[in-house]
N, C-alpha and C positions, 0 to 999 in steps of 0.2 A: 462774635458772641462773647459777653459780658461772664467772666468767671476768676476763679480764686485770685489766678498769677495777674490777671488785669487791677485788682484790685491794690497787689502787691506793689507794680509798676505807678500806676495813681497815686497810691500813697509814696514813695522816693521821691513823686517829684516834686507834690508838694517840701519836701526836703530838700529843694534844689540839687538831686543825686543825679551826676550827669553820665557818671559810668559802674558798671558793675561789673564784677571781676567772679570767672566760671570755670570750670570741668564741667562739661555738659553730661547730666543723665536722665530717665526718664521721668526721672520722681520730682527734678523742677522746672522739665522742657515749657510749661504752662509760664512760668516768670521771666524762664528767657525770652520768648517770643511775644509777649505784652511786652517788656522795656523795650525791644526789638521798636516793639509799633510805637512806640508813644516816642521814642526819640531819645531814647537812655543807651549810652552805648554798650553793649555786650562785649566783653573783651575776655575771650578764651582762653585758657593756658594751659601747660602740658603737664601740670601737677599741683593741686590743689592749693597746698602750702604760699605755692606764687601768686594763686588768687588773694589769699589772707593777706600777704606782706603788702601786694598792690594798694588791699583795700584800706591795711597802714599807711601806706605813703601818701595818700590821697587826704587821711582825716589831718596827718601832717603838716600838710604843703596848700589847704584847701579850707575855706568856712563848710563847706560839705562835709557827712560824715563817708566815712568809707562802705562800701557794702561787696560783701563776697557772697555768690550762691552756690552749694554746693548737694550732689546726692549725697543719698544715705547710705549707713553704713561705710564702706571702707573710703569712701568719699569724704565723708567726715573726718573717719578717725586719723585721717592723712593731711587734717587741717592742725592737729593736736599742738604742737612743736609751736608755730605760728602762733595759735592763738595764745600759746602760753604768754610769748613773746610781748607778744601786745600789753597784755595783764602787768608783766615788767614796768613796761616800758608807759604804762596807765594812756594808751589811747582811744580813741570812742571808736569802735565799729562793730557792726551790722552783719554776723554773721547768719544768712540763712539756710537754713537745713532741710532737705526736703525727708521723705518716711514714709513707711509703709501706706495704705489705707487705714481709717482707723480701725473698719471693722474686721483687721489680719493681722493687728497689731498683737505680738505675744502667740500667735498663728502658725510658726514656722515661716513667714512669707520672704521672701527675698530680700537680704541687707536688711532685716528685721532686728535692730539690738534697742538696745536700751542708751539711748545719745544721749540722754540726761544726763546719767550719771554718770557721764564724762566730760560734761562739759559744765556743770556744776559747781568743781573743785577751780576752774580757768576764767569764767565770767561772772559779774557779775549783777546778772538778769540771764534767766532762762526762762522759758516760755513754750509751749505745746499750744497749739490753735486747733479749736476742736469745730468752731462753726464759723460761716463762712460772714457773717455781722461782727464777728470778731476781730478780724483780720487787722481792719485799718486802725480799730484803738488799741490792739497789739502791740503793732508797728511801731504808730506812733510814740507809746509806753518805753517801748524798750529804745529807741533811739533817741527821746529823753535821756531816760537814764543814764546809758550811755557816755553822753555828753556830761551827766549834772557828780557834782561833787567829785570824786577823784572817778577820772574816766577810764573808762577799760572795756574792753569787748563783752556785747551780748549776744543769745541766740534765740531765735524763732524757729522753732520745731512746726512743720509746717506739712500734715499726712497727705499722700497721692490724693485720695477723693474730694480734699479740699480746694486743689487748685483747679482742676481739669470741667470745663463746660461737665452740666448736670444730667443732658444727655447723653455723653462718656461713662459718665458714671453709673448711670442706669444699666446700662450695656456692661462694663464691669461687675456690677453687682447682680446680673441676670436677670433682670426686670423687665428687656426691653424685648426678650425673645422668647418663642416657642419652644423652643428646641428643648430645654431642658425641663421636667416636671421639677415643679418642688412643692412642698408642704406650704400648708396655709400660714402656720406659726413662723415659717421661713422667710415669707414673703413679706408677711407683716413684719416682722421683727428689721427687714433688710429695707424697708419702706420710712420704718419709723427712724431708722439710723440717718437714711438720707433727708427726710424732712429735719433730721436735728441740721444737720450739714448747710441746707440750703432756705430754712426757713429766715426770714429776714435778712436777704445775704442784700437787700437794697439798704437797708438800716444807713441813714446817713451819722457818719460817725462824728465823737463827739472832740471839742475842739483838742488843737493840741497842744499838752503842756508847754510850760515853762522850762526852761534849761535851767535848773540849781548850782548856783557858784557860790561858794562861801565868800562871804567879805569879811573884808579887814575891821575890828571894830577901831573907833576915833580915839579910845583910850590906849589901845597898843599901836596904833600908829605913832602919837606924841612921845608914849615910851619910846618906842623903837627909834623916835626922830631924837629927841633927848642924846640916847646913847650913840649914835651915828656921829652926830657933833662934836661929842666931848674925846670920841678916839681921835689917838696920835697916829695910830699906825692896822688902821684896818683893812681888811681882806673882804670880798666879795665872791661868791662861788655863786656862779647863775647855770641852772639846772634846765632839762628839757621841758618843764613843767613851767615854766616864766614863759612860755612859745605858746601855749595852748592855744592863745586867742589871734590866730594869722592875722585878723584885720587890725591889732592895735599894735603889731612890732613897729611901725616906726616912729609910733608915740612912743613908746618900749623905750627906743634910742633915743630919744631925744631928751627921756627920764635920766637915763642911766648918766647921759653925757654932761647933764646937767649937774648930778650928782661928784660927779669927778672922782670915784673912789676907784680904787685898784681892783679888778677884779679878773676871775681865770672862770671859764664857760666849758660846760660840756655838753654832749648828747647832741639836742638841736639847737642848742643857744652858741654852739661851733659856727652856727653862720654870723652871731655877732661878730667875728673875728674881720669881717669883712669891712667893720668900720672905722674908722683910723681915728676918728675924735673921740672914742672910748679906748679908756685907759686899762687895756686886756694884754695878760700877760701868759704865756703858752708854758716855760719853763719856770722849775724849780719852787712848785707849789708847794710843797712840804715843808721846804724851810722857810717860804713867808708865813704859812699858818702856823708854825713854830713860835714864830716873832711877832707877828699879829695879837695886838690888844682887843683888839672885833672881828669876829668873824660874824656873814652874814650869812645863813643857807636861804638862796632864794630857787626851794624845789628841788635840794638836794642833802638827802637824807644819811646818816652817819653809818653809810654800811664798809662792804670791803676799800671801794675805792678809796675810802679816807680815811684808813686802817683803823674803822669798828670805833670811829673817834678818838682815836690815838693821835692822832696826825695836828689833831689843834693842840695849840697851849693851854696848859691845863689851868694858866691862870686865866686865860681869852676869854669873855664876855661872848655867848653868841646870841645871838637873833634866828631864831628858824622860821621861815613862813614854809607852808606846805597847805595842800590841799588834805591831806592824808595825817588824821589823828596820830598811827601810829608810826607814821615816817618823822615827825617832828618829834619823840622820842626816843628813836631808834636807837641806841647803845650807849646815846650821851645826854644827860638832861640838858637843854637849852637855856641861860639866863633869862631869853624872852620868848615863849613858843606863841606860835600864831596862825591858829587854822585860818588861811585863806588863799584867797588865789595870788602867788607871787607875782605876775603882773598886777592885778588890781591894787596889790600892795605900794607897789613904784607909783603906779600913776594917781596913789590916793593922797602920798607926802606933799606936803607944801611946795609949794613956788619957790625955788632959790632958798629951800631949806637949811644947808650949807653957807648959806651968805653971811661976811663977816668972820667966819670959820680962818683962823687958821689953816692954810692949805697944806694938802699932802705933798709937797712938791718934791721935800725930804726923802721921804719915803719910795715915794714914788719912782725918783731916780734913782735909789736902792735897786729897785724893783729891775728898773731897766735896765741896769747894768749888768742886773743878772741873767737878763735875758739876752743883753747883747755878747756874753761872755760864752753862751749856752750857743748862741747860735753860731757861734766862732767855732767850739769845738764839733759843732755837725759838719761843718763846712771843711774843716780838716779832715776831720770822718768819709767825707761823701768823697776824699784822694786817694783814699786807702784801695788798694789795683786788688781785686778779685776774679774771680775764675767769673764769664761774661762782664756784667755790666752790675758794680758797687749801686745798692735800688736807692741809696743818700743822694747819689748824682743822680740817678733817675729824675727822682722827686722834685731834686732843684732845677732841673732843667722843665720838667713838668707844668712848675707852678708858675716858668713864665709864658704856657703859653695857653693860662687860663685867664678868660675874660669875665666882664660883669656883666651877671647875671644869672651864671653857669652855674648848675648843682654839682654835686661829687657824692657819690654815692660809697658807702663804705660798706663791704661785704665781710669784714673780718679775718684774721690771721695779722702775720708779722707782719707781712707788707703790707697791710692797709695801717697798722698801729702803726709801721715804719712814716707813713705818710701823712700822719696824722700830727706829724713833728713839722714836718714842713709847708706842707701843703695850705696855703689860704686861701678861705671860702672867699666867693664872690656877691654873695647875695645874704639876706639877713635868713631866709629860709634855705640857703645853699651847701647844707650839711646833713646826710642822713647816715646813721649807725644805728644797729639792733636795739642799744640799749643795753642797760647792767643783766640783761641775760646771755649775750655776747653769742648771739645763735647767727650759724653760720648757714649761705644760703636764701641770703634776704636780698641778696641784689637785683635778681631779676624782678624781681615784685617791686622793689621801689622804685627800680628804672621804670618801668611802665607808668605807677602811680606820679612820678617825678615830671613823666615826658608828656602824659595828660594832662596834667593839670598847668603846667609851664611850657607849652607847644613851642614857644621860641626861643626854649633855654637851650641852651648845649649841654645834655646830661652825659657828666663820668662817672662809667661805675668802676672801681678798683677792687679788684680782687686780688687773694693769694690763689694758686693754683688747685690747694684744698678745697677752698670755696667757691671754683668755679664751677669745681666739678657736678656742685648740687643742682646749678641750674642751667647747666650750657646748652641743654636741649630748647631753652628757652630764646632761644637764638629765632627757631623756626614762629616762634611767636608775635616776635619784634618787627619779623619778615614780613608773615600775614598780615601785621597790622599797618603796618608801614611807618614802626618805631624808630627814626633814625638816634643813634648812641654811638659812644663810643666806652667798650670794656677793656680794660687793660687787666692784664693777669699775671702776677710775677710770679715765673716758673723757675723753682729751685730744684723739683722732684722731691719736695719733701714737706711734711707737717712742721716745718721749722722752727714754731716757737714753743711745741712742745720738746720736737727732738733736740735742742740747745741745750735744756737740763736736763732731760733725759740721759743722754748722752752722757753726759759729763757725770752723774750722781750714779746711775747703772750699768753703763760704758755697753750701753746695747741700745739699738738704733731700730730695733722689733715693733713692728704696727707704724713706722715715722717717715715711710720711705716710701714714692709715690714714681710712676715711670715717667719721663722725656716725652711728654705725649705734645704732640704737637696742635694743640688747640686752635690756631688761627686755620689749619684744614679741616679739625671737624666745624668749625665756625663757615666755611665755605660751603660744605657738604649740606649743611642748612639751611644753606639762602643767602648768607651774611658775606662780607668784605672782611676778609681773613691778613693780618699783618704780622709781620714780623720782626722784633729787634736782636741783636745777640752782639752789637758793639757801641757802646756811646757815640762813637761817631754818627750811628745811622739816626738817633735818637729824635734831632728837631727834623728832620726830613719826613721821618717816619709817622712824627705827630702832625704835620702839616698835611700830611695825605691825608689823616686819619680824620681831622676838622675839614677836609675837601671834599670827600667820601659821605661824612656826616649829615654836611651842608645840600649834598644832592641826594639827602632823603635815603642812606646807607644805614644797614646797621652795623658797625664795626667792633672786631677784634682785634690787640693787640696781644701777641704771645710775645714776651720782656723776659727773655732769658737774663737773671739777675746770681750773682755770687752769691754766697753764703757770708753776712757778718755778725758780731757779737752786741752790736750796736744796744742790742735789748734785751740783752743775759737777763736771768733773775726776773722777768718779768710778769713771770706766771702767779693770779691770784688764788688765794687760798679764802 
């Protein structure tokens, strides 16, 4: 029988939406069990949050957008944290909300709040669907949007009577039985409510937008090409926002390689890191943007990370492209600002733009020198004998025994910042982090979104032991669905990149102190392939099990009993 959630499922696939990410409740049992039928997969999980992050990872790593569905009320408001996250981090997804009936809405009825106006302040597109002809130009609308201009999470507010077959509903609203008298103005009134609900719910809906992407216009492109040429000594910073468009990164590279400029990558553009004919440099960014006669922001905007724009030379020429008006003035006026999309930007420059140019090669080997100087001192760093296993030597032993193809997944805290020093991507989409909201707790939601949408990858998720803590129940998840992973967790017993200055500035280690829990047993207790390290010696043994494990469809734990180092003093932003 043809109703709301059918209609819900029809329209994603039209979006080519292969999976949906849930906390099952009764308010949107109708959406699960339509995708169920049509062939969308349902992927359950043990905490809302990890639906959202999933439904992140996927608009990430996928020309799909993401979609999460969640009940109402505390269902929702458990989405909060996540969707903020998204907003940050500007990705497109598909939050659905299920809600009361309309006509209980404000009623006292069950998980009856007011989700608007909270999800209002975090996306932007909100939307209450009131009849059932609505539905798919909704949808549609809001997954537009979505997508167009600077992207970021939407919601569809979506009430119980709207999804559920119309004879459900009648029986709900006491239409369909004897049993109860009721007044004539009752009936009528509960009659005319459902005819609003179901009147035209065949309405074939009408086409679907256009996805809006700002372009680059040809007069700031020449500019911007002008000043690219004429610098000695310029800087490139490429942002998560240069990734948007998955299907055109390796025209991306073949842009960037072309161009031959120096540049340092964050966010998701961490999986450029994987290509060796781009000239990307990991260390000592502050003092090339010091030195630096150009800086280029392609999608990455002048906030803390690049000290409130302090961090450029205050005589440097910059370039900003951004999707986002108020990101391309953020704290520092740009020489050239440029609403548009930073990839369309690279692939709209001329052919061999650069030709003729004077090469950076000066510079350039500056550059690498500094990196090769930087990596020397990690590599001394990773000898330094600590109580278990120095997580420097971890990492370097780590990253040989990462392949192509393979995502890594960054959950937050010191050991994952720790490994964000060493660690190199394998794939040009083979790096995910929260983003400049730095929310901890996203691992498990991108492992999933990582492991669907890249079935053959070998996904790592790294965790600190803080961070595992938010989603390890999600172990039983991985299990059910038959997610094979491998999480590694470095267990200090402690919030460690807080308690470093803590410690040291208040000589009190209060709220920073976490127990010796042995996670690769709760990791067994769940379903999952529980491991253990606590000596470098066991280190590549322990990883070869762990890719054995993996490879025969395991989902694995590693518990990485690691030292305490000072590796990343001072490293707390403000």
């Amino acid at each position: 029988m043809r109703h709301g959630g059918s209609i819900i499922a029809e329209t994603l696939l039209q979006h080519d939406v292969k999976f949906i990410f849930t906390l099952c409740g009764g308010h949107i049992s109708p959406i699960l069990v339509a995708c169920s039928e049509k062939g969308i997969r349902v992927v359950d999980v043990r905490h809302e949050a990890t639906a959202v992050f999933a439904a992140d990872a996927v608009s990430r790593l996928s020309p799909a957008i993401g979609v999460a569905a969640v009940t109402a009320g505390p269902g929702l408001t458990n989405t909060l944290t996540a969707v903020k996250n998204i907003q940050m981090a500007q990705v497109p997804v598909l939050l659905l909300g299920g809600a009361t009936a309309t006509i209980l809405k404000g009623r006292g009825s069950l998980q009856d709040i007011d989700q608007m106006a909270l999800l209002r302040p975090l996306t932007k597109h909100q939307v209450i669907i009131k009849r059932g002809k609505d539905i798919a130009n909704e949808v549609n609308k809001a997954i537009i949007i979505a997508q167009s201009g600077v992207p970021g999470p939407v919601f569809v507010e979506l009430p119980l009577d709207l999804l559920y077959p119309q004879d459900l509903v009648r029986e709900l609203y006491g239409l369909n039985t004897d049993s109860q008298k009721m007044s004539w103005w009752l009936e009528k009134y509960l009659q005319r409510n459902l005819d609003h609900i179901f009147t035209g719910f065949e309405t074939t809906p009408k086409p679907i937008p256009e996805i809006m992407c700002p372009m680059p216009v040809s007069s700031a492109i020449q500019k911007a090409s002008k000043m690219m040429y004429n610098a000695k000594s310029p800087v490139s910073l490429i942002g998560s926002q240069t990734m948007l468009n998955v299907t055109q990164v390796d025209n991306l590279v073949q842009k960037l390689a072309s161009l031959g400029m120096p540049m340092f990558v964050s966010g998701m553009a961490r999986g450029l890191l994987s290509k060796e004919e781009l000239n990307i440099f990991r260390h000592q960014r502050k003092k090339a943007l010091q030195e630096a006669d150009l800086v280029l922001l392609a999608g990455v905007p002048c906030d803390f990370r690049l000290g409130y724009g302090r961090q450029i030379n205050r005589k440097a020429e910059i370039i900003s492209i951004n999707r986002s008006r108020s990101d391309l003035y953020l704290n520092r006026k740009p020489t050239l600002a440029i609403q548009a999309d930073p990839g369309y930007f690279f692939s709209s420059l001329p052919e061999n733009q650069l030709e003729n140019k004077v090469d950076f090669d000066t510079w350039i080997n500056t550059l690498r020198q500094r990196d090769k100087e930087r990596l020397e001192q990690i590599h001394e760093q990773s000898k330094i004998s600590t109580n278990y296993i120095n997580p420097l030597k971890f990492f370097t032993k780590l990253d040989k025994h990462l392949k192509d193809g393979d995502i890594l997944i960054a959950d937050g805290g010191d050991f994952v910042a720790t490994a964000s020093y060493i660690l190199r991507p394998r794939s040009n989409l083979g790096w995910l982090d929260p983003g400049p909201f730095g929310t901890l707790g996203v691992g498990a939601g991108f492992i999933l979104g990582g492991k669907l949408t890249h079935p053959n990858a070998t996904v790592w998720g790294i965790y600190g032991d803080g961070a595992f803590g938010y989603s390890m129940v999600e172990f039983d998840t991985f299990v059910r669905h038959n997610i094979p992973l491998i999480a590694i967790i470095g267990n200090d017993s402690s919030w460690t990149q807080i308690a470093r200055d803590q410690v040291e500035i208040f000589k009190d280690p209060v709220a920073t102190e976490l127990g010796n829990t042995k996670y690769h047993e709760v990791v067994e207790a769940l379903g999952g392939q529980g491991l253990q390290i606590t000596d470098k010696k066991e280190i590549d043994d322990v990883l070869n099990t762990a890719k054995d494990f993996a490879s025969a469809g395991k989902s694995v734990a590693i518990n990485v009993k690691i030292g305490k180092t000072d590796f990343r003093k001072g490293s707390i932003s403000i």
